[in-house]
RODO-2510 file (C-alpha; in nm, 4 decimals, decimal comma):
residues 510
     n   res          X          Y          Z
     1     x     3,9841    -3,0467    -9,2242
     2     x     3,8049    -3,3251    -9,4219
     3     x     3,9161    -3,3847    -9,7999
     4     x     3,7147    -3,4254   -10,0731
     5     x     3,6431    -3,7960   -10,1452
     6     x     3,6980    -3,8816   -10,4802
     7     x     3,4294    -4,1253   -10,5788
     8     x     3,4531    -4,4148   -10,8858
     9     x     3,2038    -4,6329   -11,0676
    10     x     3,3795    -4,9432   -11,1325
    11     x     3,1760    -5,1410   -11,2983
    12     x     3,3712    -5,4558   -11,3578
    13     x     3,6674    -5,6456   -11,2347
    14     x     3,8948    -5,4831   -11,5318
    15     x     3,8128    -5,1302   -11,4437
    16     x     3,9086    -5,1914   -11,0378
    17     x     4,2440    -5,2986   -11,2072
    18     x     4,2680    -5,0354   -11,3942
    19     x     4,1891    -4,7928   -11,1333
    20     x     4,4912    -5,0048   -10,9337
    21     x     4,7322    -4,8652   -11,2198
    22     x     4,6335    -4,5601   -11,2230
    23     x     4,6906    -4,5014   -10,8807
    24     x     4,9980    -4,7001   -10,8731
    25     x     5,1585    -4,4134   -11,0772
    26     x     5,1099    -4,1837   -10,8171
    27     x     5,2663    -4,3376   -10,5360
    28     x     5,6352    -4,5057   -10,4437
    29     x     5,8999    -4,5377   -10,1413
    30     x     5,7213    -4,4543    -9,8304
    31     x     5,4040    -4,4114    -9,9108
    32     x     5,1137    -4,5539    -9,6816
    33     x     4,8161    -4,6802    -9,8979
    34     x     4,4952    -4,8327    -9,6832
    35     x     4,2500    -5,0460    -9,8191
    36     x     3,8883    -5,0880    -9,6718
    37     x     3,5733    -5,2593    -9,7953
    38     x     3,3508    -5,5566    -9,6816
    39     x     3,4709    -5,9238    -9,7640
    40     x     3,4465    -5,9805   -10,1624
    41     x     3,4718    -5,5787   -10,2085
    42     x     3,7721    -5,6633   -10,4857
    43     x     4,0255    -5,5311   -10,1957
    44     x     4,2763    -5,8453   -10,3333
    45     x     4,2529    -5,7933   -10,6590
    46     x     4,3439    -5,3950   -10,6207
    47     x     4,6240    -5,4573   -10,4372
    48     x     4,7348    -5,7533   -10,6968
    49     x     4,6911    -5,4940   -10,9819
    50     x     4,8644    -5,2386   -10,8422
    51     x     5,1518    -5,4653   -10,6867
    52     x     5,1782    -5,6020   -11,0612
    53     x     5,2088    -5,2528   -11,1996
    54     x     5,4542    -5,1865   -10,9873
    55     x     5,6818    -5,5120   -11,0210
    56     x     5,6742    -5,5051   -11,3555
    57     x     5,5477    -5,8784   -11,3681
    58     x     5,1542    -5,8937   -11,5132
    59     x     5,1756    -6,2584   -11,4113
    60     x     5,2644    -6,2000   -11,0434
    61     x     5,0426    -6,3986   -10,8147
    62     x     5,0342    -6,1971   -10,5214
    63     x     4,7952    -6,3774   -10,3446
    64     x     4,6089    -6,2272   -10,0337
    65     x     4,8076    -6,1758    -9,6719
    66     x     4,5220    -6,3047    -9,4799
    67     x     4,6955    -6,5644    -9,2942
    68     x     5,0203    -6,4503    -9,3661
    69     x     4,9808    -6,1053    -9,2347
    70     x     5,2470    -5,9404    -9,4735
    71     x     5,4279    -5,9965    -9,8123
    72     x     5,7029    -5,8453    -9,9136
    73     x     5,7735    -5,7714   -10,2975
    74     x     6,0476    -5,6479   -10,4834
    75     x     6,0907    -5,3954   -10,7605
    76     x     6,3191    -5,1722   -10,9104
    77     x     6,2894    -4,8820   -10,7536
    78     x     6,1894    -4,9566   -10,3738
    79     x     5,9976    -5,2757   -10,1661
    80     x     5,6171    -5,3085   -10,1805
    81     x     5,4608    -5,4447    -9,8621
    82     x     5,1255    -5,5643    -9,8683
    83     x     4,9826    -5,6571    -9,5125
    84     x     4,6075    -5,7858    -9,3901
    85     x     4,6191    -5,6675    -9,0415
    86     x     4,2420    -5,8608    -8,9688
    87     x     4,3831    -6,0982    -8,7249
    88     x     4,6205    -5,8146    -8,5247
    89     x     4,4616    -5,7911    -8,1964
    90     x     4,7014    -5,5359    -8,1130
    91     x     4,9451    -5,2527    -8,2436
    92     x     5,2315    -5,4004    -8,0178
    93     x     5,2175    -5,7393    -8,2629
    94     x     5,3472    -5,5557    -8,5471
    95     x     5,6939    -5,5358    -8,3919
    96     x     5,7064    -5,9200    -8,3754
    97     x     5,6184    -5,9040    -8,7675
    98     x     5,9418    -5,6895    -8,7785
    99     x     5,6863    -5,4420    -8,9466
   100     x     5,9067    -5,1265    -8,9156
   101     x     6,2504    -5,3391    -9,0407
   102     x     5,9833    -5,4183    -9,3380
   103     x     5,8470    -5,1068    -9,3854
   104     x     6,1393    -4,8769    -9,4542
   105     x     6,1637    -4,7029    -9,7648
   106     x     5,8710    -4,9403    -9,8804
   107     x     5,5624    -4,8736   -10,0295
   108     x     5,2698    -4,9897    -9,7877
   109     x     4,9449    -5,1314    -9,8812
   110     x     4,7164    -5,2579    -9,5807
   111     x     4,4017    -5,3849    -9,5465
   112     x     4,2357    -5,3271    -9,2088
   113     x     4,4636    -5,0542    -9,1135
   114     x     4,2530    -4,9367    -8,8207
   115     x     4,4248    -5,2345    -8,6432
   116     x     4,7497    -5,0769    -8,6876
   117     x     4,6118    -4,7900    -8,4424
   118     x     4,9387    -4,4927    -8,4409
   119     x     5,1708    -4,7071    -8,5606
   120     x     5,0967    -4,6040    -8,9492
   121     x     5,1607    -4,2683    -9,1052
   122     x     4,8742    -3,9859    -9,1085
   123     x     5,0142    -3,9274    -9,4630
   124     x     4,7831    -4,1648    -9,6597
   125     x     4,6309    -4,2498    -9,9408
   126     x     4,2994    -4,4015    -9,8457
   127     x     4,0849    -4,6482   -10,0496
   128     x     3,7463    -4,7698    -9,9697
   129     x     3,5265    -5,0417   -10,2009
   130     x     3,2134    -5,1389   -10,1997
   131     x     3,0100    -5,4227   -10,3893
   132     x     2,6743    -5,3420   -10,5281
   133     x     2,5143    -5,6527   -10,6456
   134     x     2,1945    -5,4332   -10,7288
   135     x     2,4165    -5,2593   -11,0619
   136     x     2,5745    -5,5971   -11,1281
   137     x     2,7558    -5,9394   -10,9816
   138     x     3,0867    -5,7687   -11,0347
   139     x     3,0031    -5,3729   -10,9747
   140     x     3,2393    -5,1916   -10,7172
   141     x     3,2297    -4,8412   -10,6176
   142     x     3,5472    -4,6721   -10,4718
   143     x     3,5987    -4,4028   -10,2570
   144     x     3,9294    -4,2510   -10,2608
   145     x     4,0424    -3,9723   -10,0266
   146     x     4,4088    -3,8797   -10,0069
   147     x     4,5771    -3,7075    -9,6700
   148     x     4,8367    -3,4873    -9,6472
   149     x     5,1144    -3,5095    -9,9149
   150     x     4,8640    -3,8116   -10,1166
   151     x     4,6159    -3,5109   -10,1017
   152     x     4,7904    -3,2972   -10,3248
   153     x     4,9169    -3,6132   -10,5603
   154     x     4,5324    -3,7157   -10,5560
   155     x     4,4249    -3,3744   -10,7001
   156     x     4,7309    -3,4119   -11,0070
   157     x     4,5939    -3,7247   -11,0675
   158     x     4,2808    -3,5787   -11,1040
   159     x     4,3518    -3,3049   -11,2713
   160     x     4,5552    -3,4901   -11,5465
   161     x     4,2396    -3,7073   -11,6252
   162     x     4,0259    -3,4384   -11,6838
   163     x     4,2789    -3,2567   -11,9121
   164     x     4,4015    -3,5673   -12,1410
   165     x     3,9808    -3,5489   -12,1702
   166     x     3,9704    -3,2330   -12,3049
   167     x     4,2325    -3,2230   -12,5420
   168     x     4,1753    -3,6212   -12,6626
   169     x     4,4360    -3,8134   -12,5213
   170     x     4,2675    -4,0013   -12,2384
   171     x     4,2182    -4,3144   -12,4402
   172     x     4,6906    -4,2998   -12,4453
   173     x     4,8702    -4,5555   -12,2573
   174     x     5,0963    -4,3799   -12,0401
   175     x     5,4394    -4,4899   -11,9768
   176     x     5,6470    -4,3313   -11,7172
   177     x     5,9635    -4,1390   -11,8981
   178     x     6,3002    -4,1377   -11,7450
   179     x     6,3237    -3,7498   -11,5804
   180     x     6,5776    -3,4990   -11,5115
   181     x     6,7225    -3,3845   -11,1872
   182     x     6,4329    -3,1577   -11,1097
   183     x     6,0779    -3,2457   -10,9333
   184     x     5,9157    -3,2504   -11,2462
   185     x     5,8009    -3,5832   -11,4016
   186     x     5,6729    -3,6669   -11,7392
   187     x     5,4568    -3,9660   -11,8814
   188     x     5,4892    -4,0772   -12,2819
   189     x     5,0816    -4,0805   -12,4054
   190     x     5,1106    -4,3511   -12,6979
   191     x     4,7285    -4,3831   -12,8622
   192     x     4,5627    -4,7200   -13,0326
   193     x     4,6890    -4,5670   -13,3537
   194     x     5,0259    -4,4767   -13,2416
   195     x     5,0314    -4,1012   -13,1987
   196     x     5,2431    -3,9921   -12,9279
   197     x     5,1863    -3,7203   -12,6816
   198     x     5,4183    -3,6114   -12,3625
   199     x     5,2255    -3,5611   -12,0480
   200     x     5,4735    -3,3241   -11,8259
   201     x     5,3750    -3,2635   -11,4491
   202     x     5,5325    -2,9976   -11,2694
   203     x     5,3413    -2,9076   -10,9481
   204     x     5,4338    -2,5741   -10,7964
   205     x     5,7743    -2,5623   -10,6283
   206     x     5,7324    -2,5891   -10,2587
   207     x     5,9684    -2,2880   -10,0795
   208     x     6,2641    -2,4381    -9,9334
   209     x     6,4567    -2,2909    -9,5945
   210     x     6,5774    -1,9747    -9,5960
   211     x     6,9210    -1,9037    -9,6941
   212     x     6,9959    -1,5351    -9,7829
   213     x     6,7746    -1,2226    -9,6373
   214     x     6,4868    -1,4756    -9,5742
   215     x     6,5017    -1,6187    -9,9201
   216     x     6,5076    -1,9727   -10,0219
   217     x     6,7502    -2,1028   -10,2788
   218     x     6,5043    -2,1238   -10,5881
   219     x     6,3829    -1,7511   -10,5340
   220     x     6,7281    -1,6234   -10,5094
   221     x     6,8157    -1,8196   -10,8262
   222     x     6,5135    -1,6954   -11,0012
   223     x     6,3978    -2,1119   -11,0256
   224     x     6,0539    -2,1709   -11,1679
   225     x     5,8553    -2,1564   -10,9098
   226     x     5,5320    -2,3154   -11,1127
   227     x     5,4450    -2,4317   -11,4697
   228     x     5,3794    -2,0650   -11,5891
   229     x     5,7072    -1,9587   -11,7378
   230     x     5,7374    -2,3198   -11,9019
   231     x     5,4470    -2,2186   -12,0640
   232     x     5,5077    -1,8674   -12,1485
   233     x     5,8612    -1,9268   -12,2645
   234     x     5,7764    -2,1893   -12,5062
   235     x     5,4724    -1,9948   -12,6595
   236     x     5,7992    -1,7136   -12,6814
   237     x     6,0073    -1,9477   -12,8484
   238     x     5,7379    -2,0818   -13,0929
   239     x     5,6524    -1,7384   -13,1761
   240     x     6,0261    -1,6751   -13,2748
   241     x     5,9928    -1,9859   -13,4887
   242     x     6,1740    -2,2264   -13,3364
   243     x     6,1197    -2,6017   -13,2102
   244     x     5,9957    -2,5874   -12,8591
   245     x     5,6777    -2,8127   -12,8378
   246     x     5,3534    -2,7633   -12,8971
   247     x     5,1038    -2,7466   -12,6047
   248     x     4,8051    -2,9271   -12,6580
   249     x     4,6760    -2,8332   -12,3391
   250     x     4,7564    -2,7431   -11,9957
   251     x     4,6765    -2,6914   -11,6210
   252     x     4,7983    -2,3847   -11,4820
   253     x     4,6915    -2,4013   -11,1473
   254     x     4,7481    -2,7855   -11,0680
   255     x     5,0834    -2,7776   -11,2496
   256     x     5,0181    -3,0254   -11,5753
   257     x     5,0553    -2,9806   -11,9775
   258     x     5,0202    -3,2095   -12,2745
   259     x     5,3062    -3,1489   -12,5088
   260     x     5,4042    -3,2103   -12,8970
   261     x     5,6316    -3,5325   -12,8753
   262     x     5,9337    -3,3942   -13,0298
   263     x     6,0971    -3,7936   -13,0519
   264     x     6,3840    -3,9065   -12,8670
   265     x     6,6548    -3,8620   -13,1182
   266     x     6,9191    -3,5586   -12,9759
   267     x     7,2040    -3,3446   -13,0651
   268     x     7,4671    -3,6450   -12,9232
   269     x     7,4850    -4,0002   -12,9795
   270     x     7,6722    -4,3389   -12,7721
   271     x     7,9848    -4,2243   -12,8659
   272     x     7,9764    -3,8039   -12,8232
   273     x     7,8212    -3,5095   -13,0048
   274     x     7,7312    -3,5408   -13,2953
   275     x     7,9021    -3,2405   -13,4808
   276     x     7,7097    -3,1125   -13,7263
   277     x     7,3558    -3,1493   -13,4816
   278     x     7,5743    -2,9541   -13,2413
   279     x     7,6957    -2,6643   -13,5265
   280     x     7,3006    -2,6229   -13,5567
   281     x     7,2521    -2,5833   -13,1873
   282     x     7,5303    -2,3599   -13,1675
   283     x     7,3703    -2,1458   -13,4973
   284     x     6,9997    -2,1232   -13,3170
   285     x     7,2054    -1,9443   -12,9926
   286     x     7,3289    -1,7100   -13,2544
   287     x     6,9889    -1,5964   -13,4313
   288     x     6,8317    -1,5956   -13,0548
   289     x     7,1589    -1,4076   -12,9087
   290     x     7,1348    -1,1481   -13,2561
   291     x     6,7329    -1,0298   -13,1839
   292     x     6,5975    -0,7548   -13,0026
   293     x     6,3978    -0,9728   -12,7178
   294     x     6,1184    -0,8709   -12,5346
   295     x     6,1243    -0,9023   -12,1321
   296     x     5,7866    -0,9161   -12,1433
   297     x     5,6301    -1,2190   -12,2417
   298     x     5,2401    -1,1990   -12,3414
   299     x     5,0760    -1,5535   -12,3393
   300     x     4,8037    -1,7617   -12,3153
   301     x     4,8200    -1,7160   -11,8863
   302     x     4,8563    -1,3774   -11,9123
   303     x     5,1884    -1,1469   -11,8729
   304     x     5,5402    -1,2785   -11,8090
   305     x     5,8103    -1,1308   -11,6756
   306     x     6,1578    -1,2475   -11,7193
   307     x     6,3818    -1,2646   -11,3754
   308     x     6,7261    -1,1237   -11,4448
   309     x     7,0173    -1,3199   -11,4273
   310     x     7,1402    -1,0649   -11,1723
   311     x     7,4418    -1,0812   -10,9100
   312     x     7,2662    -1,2017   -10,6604
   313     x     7,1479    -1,5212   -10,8661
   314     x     7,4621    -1,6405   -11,0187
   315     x     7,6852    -1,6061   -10,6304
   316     x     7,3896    -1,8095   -10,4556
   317     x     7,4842    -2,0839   -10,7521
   318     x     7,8846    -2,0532   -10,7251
   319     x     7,8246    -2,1104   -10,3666
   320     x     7,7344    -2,4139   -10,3835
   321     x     8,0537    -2,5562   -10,4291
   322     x     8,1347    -2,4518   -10,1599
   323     x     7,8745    -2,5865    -9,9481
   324     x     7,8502    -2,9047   -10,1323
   325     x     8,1519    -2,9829   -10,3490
   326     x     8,4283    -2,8851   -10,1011
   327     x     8,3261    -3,0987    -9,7944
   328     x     8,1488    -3,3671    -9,9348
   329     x     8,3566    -3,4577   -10,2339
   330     x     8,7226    -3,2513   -10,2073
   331     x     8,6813    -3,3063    -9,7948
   332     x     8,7649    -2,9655    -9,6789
   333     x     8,5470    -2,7475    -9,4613
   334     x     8,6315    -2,3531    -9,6243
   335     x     8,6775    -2,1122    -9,3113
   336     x     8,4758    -1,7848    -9,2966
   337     x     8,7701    -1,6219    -9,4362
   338     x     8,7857    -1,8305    -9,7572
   339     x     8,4968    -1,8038    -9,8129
   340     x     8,4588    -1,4341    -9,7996
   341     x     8,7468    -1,4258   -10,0548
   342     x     8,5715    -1,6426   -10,2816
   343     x     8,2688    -1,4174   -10,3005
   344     x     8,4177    -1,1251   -10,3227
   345     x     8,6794    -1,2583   -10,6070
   346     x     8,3529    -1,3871   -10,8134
   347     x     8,1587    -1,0119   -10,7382
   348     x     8,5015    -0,8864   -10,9414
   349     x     8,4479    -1,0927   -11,2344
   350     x     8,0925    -1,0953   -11,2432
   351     x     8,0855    -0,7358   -11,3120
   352     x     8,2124    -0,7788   -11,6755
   353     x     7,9425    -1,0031   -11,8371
   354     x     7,6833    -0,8284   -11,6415
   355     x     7,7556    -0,5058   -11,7815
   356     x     7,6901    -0,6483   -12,1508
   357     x     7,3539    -0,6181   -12,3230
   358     x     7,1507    -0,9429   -12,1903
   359     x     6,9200    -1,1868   -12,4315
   360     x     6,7183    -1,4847   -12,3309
   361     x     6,9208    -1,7432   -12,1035
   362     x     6,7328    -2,1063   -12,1135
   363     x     6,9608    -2,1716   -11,8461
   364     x     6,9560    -2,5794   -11,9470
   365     x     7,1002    -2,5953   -12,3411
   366     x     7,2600    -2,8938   -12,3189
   367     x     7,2392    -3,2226   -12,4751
   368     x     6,9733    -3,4017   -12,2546
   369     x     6,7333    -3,1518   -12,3638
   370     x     6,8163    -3,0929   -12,7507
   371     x     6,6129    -3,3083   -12,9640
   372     x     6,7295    -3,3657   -13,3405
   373     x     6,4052    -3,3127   -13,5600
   374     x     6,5361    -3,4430   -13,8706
   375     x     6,2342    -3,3569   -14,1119
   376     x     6,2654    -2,9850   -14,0503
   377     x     6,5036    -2,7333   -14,1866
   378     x     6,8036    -2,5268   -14,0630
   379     x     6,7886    -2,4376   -13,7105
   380     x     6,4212    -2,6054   -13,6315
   381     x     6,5586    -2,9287   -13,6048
   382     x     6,7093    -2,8748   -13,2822
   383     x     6,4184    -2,9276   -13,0831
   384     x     6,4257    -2,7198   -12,7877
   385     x     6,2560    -2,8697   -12,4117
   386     x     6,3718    -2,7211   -12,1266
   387     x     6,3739    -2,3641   -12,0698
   388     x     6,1695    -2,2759   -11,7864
   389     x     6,4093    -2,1427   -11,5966
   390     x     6,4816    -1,8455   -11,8560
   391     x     6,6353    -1,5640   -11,7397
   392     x     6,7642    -1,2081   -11,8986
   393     x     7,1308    -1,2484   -11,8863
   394     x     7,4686    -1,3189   -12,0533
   395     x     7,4638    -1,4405   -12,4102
   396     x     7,7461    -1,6414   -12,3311
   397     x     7,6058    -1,8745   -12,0473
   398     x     7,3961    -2,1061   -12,3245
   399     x     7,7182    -2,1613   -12,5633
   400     x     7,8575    -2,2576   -12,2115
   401     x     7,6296    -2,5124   -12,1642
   402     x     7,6190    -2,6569   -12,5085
   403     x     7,9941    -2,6838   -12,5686
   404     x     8,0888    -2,7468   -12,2261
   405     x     7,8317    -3,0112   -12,1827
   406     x     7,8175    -3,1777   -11,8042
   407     x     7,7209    -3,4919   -11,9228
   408     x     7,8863    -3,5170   -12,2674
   409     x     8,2931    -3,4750   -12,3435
   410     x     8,3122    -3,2199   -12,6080
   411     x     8,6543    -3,1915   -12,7392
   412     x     8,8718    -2,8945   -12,7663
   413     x     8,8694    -2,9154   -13,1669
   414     x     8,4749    -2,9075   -13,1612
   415     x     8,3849    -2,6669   -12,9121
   416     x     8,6609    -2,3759   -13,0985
   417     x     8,5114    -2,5000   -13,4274
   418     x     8,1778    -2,3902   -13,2772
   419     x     8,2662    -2,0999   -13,0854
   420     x     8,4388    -1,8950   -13,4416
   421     x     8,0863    -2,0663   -13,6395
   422     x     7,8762    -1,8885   -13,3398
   423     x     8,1410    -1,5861   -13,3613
   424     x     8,1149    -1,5854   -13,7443
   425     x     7,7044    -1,5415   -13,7518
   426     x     7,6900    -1,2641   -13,4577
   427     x     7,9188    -1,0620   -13,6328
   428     x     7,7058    -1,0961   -13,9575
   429     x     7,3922    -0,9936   -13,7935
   430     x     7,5424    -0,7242   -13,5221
   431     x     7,8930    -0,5707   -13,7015
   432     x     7,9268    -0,4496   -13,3543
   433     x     7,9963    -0,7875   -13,2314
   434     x     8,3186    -0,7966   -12,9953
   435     x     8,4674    -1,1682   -13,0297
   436     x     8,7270    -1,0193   -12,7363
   437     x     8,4819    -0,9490   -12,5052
   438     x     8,2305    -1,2116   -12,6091
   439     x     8,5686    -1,4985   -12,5476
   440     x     8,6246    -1,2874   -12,2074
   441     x     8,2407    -1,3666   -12,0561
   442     x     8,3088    -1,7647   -12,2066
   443     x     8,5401    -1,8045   -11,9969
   444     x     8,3659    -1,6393   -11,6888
   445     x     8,0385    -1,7693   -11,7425
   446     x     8,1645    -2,1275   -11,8102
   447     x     8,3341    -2,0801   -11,4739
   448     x     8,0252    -1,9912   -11,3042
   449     x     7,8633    -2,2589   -11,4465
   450     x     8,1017    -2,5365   -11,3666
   451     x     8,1103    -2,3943   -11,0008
   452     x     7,7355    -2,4349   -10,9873
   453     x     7,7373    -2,7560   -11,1400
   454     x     7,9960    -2,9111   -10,9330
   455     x     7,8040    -2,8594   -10,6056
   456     x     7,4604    -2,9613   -10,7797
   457     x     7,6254    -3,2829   -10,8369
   458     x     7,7634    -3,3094   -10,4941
   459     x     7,4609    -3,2119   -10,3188
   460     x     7,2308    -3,4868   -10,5592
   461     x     7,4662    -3,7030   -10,4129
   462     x     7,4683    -3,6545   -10,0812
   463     x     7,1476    -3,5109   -10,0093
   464     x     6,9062    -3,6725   -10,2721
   465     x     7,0996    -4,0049   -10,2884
   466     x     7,1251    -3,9922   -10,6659
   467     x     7,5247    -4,0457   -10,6710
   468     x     7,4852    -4,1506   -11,0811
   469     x     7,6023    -3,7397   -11,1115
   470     x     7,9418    -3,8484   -10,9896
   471     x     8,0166    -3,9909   -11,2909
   472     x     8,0267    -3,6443   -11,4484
   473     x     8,2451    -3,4829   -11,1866
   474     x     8,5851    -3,5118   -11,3762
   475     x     8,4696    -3,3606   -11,7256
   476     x     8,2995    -3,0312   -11,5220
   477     x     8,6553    -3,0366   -11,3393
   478     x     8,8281    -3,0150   -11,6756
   479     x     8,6005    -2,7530   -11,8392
   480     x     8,6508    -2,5579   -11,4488
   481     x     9,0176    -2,5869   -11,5252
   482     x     9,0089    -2,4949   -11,8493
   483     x     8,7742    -2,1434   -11,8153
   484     x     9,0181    -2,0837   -11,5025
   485     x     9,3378    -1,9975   -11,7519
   486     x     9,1680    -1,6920   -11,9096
   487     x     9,3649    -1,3658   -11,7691
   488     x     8,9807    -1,2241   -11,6533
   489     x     8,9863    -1,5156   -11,3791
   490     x     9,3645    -1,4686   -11,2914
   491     x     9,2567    -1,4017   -10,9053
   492     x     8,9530    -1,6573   -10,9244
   493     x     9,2756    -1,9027   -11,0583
   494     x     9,4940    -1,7950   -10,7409
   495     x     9,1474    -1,8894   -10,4877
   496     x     9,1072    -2,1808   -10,6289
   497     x     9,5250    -2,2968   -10,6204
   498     x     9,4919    -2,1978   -10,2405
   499     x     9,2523    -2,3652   -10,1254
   500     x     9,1226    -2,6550   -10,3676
   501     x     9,4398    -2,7252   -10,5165
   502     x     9,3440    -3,0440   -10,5431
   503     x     9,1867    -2,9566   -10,8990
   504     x     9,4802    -2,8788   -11,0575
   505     x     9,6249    -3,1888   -11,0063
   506     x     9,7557    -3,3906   -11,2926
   507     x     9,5761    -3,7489   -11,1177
   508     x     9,2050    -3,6603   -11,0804
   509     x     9,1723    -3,7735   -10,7274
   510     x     8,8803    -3,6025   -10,5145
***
């Protein structure tokens, strides 16, 4: 199938470097970009642009390949290789080049690829330019046609220019922002007069392998699968009157949105959380937890539905630890047996908080995505980001997560001043309000959710090679430890003592 060419005007030398940046955002380790175009086409200074973008270093030289073949540059996050391939006779000389040693994990730029014959990946991002002295001495014309994975980046790309031109932000720089553990990225937009914008791009979530009765592992956790519940959620939110952001704009289909910039400011500081920031936090779960919700979610895409936070979601999450946590970190492989016990103990204490009215679970209140708004009043200064994955479920799972924060040590002073605050404002809204019960699915839920977590950061780890999540391993041990002395978990406890003793003992070793 041919794809659609993507043709630019490039009038001058400063727009084929800006074109270079732009692209260079879009691509990183492994990627295969080919460059094509007559002699004096502007093919070196594309490649210089986007090789500077990429370093870091404006003032890199990076200086053509042609009678070097290949150079080999460094940045932070993976090698660039740029190669001129003109004077390869044939595909068997790139081994003497030590092309694939070079190569690895690299991004690849190369000029006269065709040389290359099989040896180069037919996931591409392919870039032809051509001088038109007729329009100007310095007029170019590109041609642009991505392949395969680079396709579907191409049409993002794409797609994001045409919205920051509808809603007014196309004239923003935009600076790549440090993400999360998901796929999802995000881009600051800072414009000439300083107003800031957040450009967040979250392409449809590809289906994984099957795990459970033909099921991948997002579907069976009720995941995201696209940007529409991002989008319906925090329309929901804003319509309750709190601080979710803005949108300015958005792209359903390709997976895109420009959102209010809600400043970088959160709930916890260098040293911890910052108490009263968290109290606030802790009072929005209460107003949200004390409303009659809908399921439903009417928006600007249409109708939402909210998954439930059912059975079968939260034992696909306790499982993985153990199919993460226990081999790759503890070091034990669980037998069938095990393994059947720990199901079938979590089924058991699952049943209580799932037989309790259920509210709106953002599934991710926690400190990384709690933003302190310090202009507003009462609860709307805890600005609220990432909620996407909201599901109808146990009020207790979000105090969880905000007291019992993976990446933040909140002490056992705070988190009890917090839970009777929390307690305190539940029971003025609903009299009904059972602190008994409500301490009861704490405990169970913050369980589950230290289970889950646990494996997450095992399997980042091991199978994404982001091993920064170890760091965090010993405070989600604690809080595990800690949810694990409630009588409700008493045969949960005696799994756990059996066969992962390990984390009750008094030297955190695994």
């Amino acid at each position: 199938m041919n794809e659609p060419v993507w043709r630019v005007d490039l009038p001058d030398e400063a727009a084929t470097r800006a074109l270079a940046v732009e692209l260079g955002g879009m691509v990183g380790a492994g990627d295969l970009v080919t460059l094509s175009g007559d002699l004096g086409s502007g093919k070196t200074t594309f490649a210089r642009a986007m090789i500077r973008r990429l370093t870091g270093d404006p003032e890199l030289e990076a200086p053509s390949p042609t009678f070097t073949l290949m150079q080999v540059y460094d940045s932070e996050a993976f090698p660039i290789v740029h190669a001129d391939l003109y004077r390869v006779k044939d595909p068997s000389e790139l081994a003497e080049l030590g092309w694939d040693e070079a190569a690895e994990g690299a991004l690849v730029l190369v000029e006269w690829a065709e040389r290359a014959g099989s040896a180069l990946s037919a996931d591409r991002l392919d870039i032809a330019l051509f001088a038109d002295s007729r329009r100007g001495p310095d007029f170019r014309r590109a041609e642009i046609v991505g392949h395969g994975a680079a396709a579907r980046r191409l049409i993002r790309l794409r797609g994001a220019q045409a919205l920051l031109e509808r809603c007014g932000w196309d004239d923003a720089e935009r600076i790549h922002m440090q993400g999360d553990a998901s796929t999802r990225a995000y881009e600051l937009l800072v414009k000439p007069d300083g107003d800031k914008a957040v450009l967040m791009i979250s392409p449809p979530r590809p289906d994984g392998p099957p795990v459970r009765g033909g099921k991948p592992y997002s579907a069976l956790a009720h995941l995201a699968e696209n940007i529409r519940p991002f989008v319906a959620m925090d329309e929901a939110l804003l319509a309750q009157g709190f601080s979710a952001p803005r949108i300015f704009a958005a792209d359903l289909e390709v997976g895109l949105a420009v959102l209010e910039y809600l400043g970088a400011e959160g709930v916890a500081g260098s040293a911890g959380p910052i108490p009263d920031r968290y109290a606030e936090a802790a009072l929005l779960l209460a107003q949200l937890h004390a409303r009659d919700l809908p399921r439903d979610i009417i928006y600007s895409g249409g109708t939402y539905r909210i998954p439930p936070y059912d059975l079968e979601a939260l034992l696909i999450e306790v499982e993985l630890l153990v199919e993460w946590y226990a081999p790759h970190i503890a070091g034990l492989q669980l037998a069938s047996g095990a393994r059947a016990q720990y199901e079938n103990a979590w089924r058991s204490v699952l049943a209580r908080p799932l037989a309790e009215p259920a509210t709106w679970t953002l599934r991710d209140y926690h400190s990384p995505n709690l933003l302190w708004l310090q202009g507003r009043q009462g609860v709307q200064r805890v600005g609220v980001i990432d909620f996407q994955d909201c599901v109808l479920g146990p009020p207790a799972y979000d105090v969880v997560a905000l007291l019992q924060d993976a990446r933040v040590t909140v002490s056992d002073e705070l988190e009890l001043k917090l839970l009777g605050a929390y307690a305190l404002a539940r029971k003025k809204a609903q009299p009904e309000f059972d602190m008994a019960s409500f301490a009861a699915a704490y405990a169970i839920m913050g369980a589950q959710r230290a289970s889950k977590i646990l494996g997450i950061f095992a399997r980042l780890d091991k199978r994404d090679g982001k091993p920064a999540y170890l760091a965090h391993i010993p405070r989600v041990k604690s809080y595990l430890k800690k949810n694990l002395g409630h009588p409700a978990l008493a045969d949960l406890k005696a799994w756990f003592e059996q066969y992962l003793p390990q984390l009750f003992a008094p030297e955190d070793s695994a």
